[in-house]
N, C-alpha and C positions, 0 to 999 in steps of 0.2 A: 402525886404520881409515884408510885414505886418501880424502884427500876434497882435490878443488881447484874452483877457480869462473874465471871469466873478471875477468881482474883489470879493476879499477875504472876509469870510460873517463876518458881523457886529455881536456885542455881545449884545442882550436883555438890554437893551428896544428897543434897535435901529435894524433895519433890512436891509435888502438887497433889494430890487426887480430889475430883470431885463429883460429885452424884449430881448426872443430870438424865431427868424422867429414868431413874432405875440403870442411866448406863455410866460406867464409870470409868472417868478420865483421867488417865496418870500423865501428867508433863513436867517439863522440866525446860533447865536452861543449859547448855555441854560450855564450860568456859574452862575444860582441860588441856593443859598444854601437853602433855603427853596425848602422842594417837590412842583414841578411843577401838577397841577391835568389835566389841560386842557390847549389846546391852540389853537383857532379857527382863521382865516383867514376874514376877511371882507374886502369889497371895496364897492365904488361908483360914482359918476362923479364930488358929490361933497364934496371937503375936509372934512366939517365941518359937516356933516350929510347925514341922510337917505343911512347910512351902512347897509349891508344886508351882512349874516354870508354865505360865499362859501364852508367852509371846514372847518376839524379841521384835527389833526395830530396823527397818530394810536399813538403812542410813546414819550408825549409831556416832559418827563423828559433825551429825546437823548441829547447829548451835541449838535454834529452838527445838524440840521432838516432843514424842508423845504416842502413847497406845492408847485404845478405847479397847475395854472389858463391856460387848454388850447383853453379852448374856450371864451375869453374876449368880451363883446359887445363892446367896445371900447381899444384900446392899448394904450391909457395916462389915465386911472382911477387911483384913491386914492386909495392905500391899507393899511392897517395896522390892527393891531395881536391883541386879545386879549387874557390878561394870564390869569387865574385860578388858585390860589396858597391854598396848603393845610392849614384846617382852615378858606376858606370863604374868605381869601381876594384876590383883581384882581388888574389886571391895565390895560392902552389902549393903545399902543404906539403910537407913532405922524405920521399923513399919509404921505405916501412916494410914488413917483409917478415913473414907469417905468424907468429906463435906457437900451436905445437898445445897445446890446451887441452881440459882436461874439465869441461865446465860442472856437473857436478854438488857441490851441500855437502851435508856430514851437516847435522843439526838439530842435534847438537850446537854446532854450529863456527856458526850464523847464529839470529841467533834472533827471535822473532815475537812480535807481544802476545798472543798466542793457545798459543804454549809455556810462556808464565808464568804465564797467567792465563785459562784457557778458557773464560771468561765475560766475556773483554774482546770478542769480536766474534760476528760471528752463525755460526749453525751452518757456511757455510760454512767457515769461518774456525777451528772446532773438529776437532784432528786426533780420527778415528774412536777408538774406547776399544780396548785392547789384545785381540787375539784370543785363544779357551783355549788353554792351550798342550797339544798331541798329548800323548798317555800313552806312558811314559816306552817301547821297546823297538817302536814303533810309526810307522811313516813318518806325515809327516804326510796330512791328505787334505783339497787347495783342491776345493773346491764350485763349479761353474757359480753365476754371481746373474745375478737378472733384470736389464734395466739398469734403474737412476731414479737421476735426475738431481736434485742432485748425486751424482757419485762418491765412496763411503768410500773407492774404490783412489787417483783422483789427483782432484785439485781445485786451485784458485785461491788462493793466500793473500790478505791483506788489501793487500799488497803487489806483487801480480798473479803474484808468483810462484808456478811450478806445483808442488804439495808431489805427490809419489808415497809412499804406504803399501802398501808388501809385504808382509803377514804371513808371517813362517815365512821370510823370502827367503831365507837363511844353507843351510838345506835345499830348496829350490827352485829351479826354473833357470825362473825368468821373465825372457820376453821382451817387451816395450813397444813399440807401433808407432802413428807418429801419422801422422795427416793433416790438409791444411787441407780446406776447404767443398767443393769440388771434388771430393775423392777423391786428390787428388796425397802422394804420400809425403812427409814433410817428411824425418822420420830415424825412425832405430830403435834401441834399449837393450837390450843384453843382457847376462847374466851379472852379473847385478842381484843383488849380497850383503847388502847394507843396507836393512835394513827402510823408512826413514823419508829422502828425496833432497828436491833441492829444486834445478828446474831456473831457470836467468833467464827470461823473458821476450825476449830478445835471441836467444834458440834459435829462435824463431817468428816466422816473416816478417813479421807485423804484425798487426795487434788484429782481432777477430773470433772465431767459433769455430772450435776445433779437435777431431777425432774422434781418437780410439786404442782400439788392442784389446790384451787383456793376454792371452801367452800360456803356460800351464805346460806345460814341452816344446811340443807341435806341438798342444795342447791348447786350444783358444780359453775364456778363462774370463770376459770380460767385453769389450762394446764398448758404450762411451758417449762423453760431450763432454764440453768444459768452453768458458767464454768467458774471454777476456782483454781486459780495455777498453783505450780508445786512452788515450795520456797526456794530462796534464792539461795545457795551456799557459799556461808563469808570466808569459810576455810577453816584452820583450827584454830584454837586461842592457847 
């Protein structure tokens, strides 16, 4: 089974950036003891200059943070941050170029208090019980369900991460398609072999709900939501 995640974010000065489906994700860890005032985002084509400011960060004193660039003119530009520290002074961090990444892990390979112990958290938090499995010389056959909320397909773990359960995937050619509140596409999942995935939270532009529709072939089997809350703030470091 292959399985990778977006590796663990780097701590200021240093950053993260990662290519995922062509969107690029810059994070980071803020472990500054001086108040943080600002923290803006820039990129370019080339390392060394002619930076131009994409974003900055509603919250730039969060321990964890992070921007998504999802419309890049280019998927290997130079990124890197610039800090704003109370009192007037800054710094620039050193440009750092994309790594394409697949934010998805098996359950095997990450684990929850809810894989060991399904009475540790609330039903959300409990993965759905194993589907019958098709008789034996017989394809199998996904059912339309009505939606209610929560979803046994995907939901929230206790860790905000979003867990997906595809029964049967290994024989199935489900397709995954989300969106924020809006209606705007965030990404889409295909070719989904593993039953049991588990995306970050860093794949999703920020806390609130989000819709998906799940589909077998061109087949629409479910649309529902789930929420992701904002993080908690531990204050500064």
């Amino acid at each position: 089974m292959v399985s990778a995640s977006l590796k663990a974010q780097k701590i200021l000065p240093d950053i993260s950036v990662n290519n995922l489906n062509n969107n690029i994700v810059i994070s980071w860890k803020n472990e500054y003891k001086v108040p943080v005032t600002n923290i803006s985002i820039q990129r370019s084509y080339d390392s060394l200059k002619n930076y131009t400011t994409i974003g900055s960060v509603l919250s730039p004193t969060s321990y964890e943070n992070g921007y998504s660039d999802n419309n890049p003119p280019y998927n290997r530009m130079y990124y890197r941050v610039f800090i704003a520290f109370e009192g007037g002074s800054y710094l620039i961090t050193q440009p750092v170029r994309p790594v394409k990444q697949v934010t998805i892990d098996s359950v095997a390979e990450q684990r929850y208090p809810w894989q060991t112990n399904p009475f540790a958290d609330s039903a959300l938090q409990i993965p759905p019980t194993a589907p019958t499995l098709p008789q034996i010389n017989k394809p199998p056959v996904i059912t339309k369900t009505e939606p209610a909320y929560p979803s046994k397909r995907i939901f929230t773990s206790k860790l905000s991460s979003v867990v997906i359960h595809l029964p049967l995937a290994s024989t199935t050619n489900y397709i995954v398609k989300f969106f924020d509140e809006s209606g705007n596409k965030v990404f889409e999942l295909n070719k989904l072999k593993d039953e049991y995935l588990i995306l970050d939270k860093m794949n999703f532009r920020h806390s609130g709900w989000y819709f998906f529709e799940i589909y077998n072939n061109s087949e629409l089997i479910e649309k529902n939501k789930f929420f992701i809350p904002k993080d908690i703030k531990t204050g500064n470091r």
